[in-house]
C-alpha positions as CSV (number, residue, x, y, z in Angstrom):
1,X,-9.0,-24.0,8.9
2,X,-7.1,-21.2,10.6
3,X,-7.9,-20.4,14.4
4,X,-9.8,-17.3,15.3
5,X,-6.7,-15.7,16.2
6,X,-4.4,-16.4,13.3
7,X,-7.2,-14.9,11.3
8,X,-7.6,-11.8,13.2
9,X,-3.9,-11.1,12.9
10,X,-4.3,-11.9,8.7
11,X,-7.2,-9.2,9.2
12,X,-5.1,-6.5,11.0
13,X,-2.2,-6.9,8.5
14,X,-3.9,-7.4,5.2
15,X,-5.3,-4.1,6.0
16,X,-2.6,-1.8,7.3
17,X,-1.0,-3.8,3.7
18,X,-4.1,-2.8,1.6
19,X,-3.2,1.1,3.3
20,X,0.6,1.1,2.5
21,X,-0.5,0.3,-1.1
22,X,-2.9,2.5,-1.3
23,X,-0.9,5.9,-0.3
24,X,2.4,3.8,-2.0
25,X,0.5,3.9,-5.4
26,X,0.3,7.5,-4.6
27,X,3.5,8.5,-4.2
28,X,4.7,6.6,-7.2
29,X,2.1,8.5,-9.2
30,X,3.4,12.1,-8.0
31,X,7.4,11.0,-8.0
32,X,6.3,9.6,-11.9
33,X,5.0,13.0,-12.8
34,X,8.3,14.6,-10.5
35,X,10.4,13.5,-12.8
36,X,8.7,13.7,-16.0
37,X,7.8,17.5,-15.6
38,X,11.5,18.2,-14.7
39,X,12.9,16.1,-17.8
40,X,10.9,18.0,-19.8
């Protein structure tokens, strides 16, 4: 099994991960809808 600390730092960067996804998924959504309002 992994030691205490190894899982601690899995903890720390599966969530700043799970965050840059989160506001990532955002920012594709509005550059998606950017482009497709100024295409049409």
């Amino acid at each position: 099994m992994a030691e205490p600390a190894d899982l601690k730092a899995h903890e720390a960067t599966y969530t700043s991960m799970i965050g840059m996804l989160k506001y990532g998924a955002v920012a594709c959504f509005l550059l998606a809808f950017l482009v497709i309002w100024l295409i049409s």
